[in-house]
C-alpha positions in Angstrom: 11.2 10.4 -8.4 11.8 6.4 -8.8 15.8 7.0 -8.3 15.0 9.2 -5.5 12.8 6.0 -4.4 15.3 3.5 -4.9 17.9 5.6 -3.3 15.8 5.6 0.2 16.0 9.6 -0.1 12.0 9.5 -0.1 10.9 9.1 3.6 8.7 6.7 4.2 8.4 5.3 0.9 9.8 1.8 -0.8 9.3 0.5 -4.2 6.8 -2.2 -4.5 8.0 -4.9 -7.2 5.3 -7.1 -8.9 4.8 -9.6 -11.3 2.8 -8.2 -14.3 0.4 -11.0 -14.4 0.4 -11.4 -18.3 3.9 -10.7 -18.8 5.6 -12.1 -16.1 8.1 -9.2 -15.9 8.8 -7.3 -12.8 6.9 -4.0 -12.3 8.1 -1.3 -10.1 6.1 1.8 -8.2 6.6 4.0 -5.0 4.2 3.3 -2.5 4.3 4.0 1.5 3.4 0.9 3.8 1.7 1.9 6.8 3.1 0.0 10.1 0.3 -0.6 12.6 -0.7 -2.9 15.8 2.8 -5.0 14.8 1.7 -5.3 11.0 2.6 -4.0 7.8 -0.1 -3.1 5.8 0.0 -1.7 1.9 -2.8 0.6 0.7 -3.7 1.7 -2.8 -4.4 5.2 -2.6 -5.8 6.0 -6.7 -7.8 2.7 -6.3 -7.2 -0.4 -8.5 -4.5 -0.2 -10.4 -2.4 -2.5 -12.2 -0.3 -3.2 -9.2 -3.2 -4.1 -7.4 -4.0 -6.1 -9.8 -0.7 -8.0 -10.0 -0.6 -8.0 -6.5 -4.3 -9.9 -6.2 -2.9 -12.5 -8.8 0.6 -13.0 -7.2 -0.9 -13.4 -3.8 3.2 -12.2 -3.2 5.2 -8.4 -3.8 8.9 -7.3 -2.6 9.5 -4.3 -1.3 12.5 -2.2 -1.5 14.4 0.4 -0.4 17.8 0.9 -0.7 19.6 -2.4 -0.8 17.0 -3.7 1.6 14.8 -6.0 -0.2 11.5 -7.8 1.5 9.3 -10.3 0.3 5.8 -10.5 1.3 2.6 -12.8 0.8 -0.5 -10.3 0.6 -3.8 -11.1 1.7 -6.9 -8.4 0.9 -8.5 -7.1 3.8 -12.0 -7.7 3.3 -13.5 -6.4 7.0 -14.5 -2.8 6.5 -13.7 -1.6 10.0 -10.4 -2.9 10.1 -9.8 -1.8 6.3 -11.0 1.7 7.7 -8.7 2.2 10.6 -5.5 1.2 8.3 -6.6 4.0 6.0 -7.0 6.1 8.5 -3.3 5.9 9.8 -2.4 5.8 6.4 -3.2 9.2 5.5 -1.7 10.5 8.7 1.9 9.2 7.2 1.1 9.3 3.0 0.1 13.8 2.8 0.6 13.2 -0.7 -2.4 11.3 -1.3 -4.9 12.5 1.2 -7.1 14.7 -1.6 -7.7 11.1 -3.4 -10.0 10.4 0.3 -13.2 11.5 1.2 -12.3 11.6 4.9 -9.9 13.5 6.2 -7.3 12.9 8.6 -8.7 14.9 11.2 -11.8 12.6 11.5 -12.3 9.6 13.0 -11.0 5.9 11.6 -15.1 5.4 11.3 -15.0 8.1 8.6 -13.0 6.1 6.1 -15.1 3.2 6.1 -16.5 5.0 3.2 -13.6 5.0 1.3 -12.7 1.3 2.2 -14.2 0.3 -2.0 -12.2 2.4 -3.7 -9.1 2.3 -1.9 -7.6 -1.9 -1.6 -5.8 -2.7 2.0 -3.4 -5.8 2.2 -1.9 -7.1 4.8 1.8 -7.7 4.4 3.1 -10.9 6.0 6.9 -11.7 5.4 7.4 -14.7 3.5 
């Protein structure tokens, strides 16, 4: 699926490039950003993970599709309600991932505030 990625065949969906923060070298995974109210926002649909991680410790990730490349500065959304409403759209867009949410896209933004501790929102600013 990564060539498929990096190609831009995948709709929706860009590589996210961080820094592994012990190694230093450049990590790469699929993700879908979710555009909303004139932001970019990134979500971590299985929770955690090392990107998450990396991306927490960078404080910066690149995003790319094709030969369009985008740096960001991330900042962790820590309000609940405004967390919820980004997963919320997010699931509308990312099908893929909805059976890893309690809510469900047919319900209400309010829904996934639930989910808001197991699944990490960032905003994506360019940098």
């Amino acid at each position: 699926m990564l060539p498929l990625v990096r190609a831009g065949l995948v709709p929706y969906t860009w590589m996210l490039v961080t820094r592994g923060r012990t190694t230093g070298l450049a990590r790469k995974v699929p993700v879908t950003p979710v555009d909303q109210d004139g932001r970019r926002w990134l979500v971590a649909p299985y929770g955690p993970v090392a990107w998450v991680h990396n991306a927490r410790a960078a404080g910066r990730v690149q995003l790319a599709r094709r030969r369009d490349v985008r740096t960001y500065t991330v900042r962790e959304v820590t309000d609940p309600q405004q967390a919820a409403r980004v997963l919320h759209r997010y699931v509308q867009v990312a099908s893929a991932t909805r059976a890893y949410f309690s809510a469900d896209r047919t319900d209400p933004a309010d829904a996934f505030v639930a989910d808001v501790a197991d699944h990490p929102v960032f905003e994506l600013t360019p940098a």
